[in-house]
N, C-alpha and C positions, 0 to 999 in steps of 0.2 A: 553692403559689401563694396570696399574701395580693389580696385585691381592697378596693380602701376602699369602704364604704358608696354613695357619689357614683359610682364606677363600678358601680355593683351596682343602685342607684337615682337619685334623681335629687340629693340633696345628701349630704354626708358625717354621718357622727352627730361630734360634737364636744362632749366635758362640762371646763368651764373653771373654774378655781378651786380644787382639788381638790387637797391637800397630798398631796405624793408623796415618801416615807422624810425624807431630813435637807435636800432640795432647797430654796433660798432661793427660789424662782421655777421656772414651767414653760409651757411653749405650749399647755396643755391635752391631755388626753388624744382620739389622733383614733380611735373607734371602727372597726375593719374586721374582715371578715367573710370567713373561710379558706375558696374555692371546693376545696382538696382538702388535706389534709394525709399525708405518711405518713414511715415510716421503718421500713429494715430493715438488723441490725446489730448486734452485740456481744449474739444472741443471743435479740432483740428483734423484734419485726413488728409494727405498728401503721399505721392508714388511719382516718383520720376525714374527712368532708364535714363543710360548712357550722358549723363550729365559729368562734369570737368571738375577737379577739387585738387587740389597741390598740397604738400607739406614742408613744410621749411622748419632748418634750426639753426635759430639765431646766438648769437656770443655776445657777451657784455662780463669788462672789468674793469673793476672800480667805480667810480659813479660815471654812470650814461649822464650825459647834457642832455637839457632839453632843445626839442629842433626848436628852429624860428620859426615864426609866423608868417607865410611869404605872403 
């Protein structure tokens, strides 16, 4: 279960501007805050609390360039 920041307190965390892989444009990344995480499965067990996860939506038109190589 993911909770945004704004359900959790009283406004959401939101960082804007913020170049993300070969994306031409994006809504900013919105900060939110994991009230429980877990998974078990192919061998696997894991359970985390209060762990950080963001979601972003990025814009692309016409053909995206690829970045450089720095």
């Amino acid at each position: 279960m993911m909770f945004s920041e704004a359900q959790l307190a009283s406004q959401e965390a939101m960082i804007r501007n913020l170049k993300y892989c070969d994306a031409q444009s994006n809504d900013g990344f919105r900060m939110w805050k994991n009230k429980h995480e877990a998974f078990e499965g192919d061998g696997h067990k894991f359970s985390y609390d209060g762990t950080n996860g963001f979601l972003i939506t990025t814009h692309f038109s016409g053909n995206a360039k690829a970045s450089s190589a720095d």
